[in-house]
N, C-alpha and C positions, 0 to 999 in steps of 0.2 A: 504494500500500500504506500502509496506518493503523497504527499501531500503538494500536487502540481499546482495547485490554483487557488486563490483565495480571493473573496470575493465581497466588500463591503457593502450595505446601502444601509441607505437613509431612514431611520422609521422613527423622525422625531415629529411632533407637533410641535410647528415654530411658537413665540410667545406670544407674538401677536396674534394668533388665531386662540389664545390662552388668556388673555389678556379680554379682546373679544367675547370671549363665554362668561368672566369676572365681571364685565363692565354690564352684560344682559342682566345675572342676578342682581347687582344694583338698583336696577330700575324698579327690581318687585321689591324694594324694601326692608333689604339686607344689607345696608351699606358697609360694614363692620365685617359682615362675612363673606363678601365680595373684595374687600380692601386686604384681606389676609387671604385669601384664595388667589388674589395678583400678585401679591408678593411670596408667596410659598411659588408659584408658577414659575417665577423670575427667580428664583433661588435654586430650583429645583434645572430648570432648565438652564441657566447659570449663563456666561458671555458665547457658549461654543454653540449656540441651539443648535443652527443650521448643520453640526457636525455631530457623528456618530463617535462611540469609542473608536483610539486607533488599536486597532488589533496587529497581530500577529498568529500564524499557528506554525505546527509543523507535525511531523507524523513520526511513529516507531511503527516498525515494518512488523506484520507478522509473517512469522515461520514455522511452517506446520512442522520439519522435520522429514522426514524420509518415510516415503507411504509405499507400502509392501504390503499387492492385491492377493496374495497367498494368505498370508499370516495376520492381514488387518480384520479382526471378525466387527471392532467397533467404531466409531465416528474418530476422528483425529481433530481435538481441538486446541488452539492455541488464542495468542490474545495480543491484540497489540494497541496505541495510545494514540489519540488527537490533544495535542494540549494545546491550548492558548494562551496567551498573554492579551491582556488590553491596559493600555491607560486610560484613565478615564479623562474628557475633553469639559467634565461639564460638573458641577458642583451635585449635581442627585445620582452622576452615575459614579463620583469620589465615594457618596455615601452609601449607596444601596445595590454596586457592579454596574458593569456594563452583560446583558443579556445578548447571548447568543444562540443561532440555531444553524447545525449544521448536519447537510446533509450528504450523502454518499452519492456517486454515478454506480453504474450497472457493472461497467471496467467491459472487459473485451467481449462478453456473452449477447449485451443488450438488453439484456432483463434482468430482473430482479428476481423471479420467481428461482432461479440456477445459474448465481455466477461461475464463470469458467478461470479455470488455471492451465494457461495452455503452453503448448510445445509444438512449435512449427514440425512438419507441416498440420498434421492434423490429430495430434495426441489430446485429448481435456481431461481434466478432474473436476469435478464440480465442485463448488465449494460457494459458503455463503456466507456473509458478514452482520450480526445480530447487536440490541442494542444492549441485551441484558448475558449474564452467565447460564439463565438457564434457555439461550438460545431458542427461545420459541417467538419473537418478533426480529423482521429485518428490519438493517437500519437501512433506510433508502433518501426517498427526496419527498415521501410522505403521501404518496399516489402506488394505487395496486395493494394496499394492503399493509406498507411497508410506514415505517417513521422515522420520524427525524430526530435529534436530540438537542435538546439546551437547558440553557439554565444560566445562571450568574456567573460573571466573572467577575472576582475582587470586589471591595467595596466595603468598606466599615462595618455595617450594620446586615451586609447580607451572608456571611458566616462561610463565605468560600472563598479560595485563594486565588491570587493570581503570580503567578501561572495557574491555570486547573486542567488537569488532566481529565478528557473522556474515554473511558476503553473502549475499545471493541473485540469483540467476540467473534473468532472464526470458527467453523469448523467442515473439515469435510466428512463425506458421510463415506460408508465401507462398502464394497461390491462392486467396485469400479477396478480396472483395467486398462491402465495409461500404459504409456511406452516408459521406457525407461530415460531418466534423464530430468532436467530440472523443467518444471512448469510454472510459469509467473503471469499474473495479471495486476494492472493498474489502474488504481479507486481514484478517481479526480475528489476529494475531499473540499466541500462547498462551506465557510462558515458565511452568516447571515448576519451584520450586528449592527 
């Protein structure tokens, strides 16, 4: 698994569309809780609005190891990390992370349903990439079945670190029949923040 691409956007509410929504209660006669809802807004969204956290990630590769269709009666799992880094741009994501969601590509199969570990010219092992240890959800791009993963990164008050490591969970399954020789595929790894 690569971590080839990374991929930021935007998913703030600028302040003035915040600011906007504070100045509406206003009018119904809330001036006090409109006047603190503009200012929690502006504190919260801080001078960077228009910017997201700056991230970073990178990937640890997983390695199943040496798969032998004689003697393998069970699944071969192994496990490897998406971590990221973010700074936070913005005084609310200082305090409470910057949130991410990241999602996996299919890698050389095209589907999700059985990704391939392949060897030219035309050797595969299947194999499939899950979000949890007991490998019963794929991690994908959140279409077919499949999901995505996130959650906070760093932040005072939201109790995770940054860097944070996310694993993922490979395995391949037994009864399969490859050629002999090394078989590799590559996850484009998507973070969203």
């Amino acid at each position: 698994m690569h971590a080839d691409d990374t991929r930021g956007t935007m998913s703030r509410i600028d302040v003035a569309h915040l600011r906007c929504r504070a100045a509406s209660r206003r009018t119904r006669g809330a001036p006090e809780r409109a006047a603190r809802t503009a200012l929690l807004a502006v504190l919260l969204a801080g001078a960077g609005a228009a910017q997201a956290g700056d991230c970073m990630i990178s990937a640890t590769p997983i390695s199943f190891g040496p798969y032998d269709p004689i003697t393998t009666a069970t699944p071969i799992d192994s496990s490897g990390s998406i971590r990221v880094d973010c700074d936070p741009t913005t005084f609310g994501e200082a305090l409470f992370g910057v949130f991410v969601t990241i999602s996996l590509s299919q890698g050389s199969s095209g589907t999700y349903a059985a990704r391939t570990l392949r060897q030219a010219p035309a050797s595969i092992l299947q194999y499939n990439l899950y979000t949890t240890a007991a490998r019963a959800t794929v991690w994908g791009n959140g279409s077919g079945g499949t999901q995505t993963v996130g959650g906070g990164v760093g932040g005072i008050f939201s109790g995770q670190p940054t860097p944070r490591s996310f694993p993922v969970y490979g395995r391949i399954p037994a009864g399969q029949d490859p050629h002999l020789g090394l078989h590799s595929d590559t996850i484009t790894v998507a973070v969203v923040f």
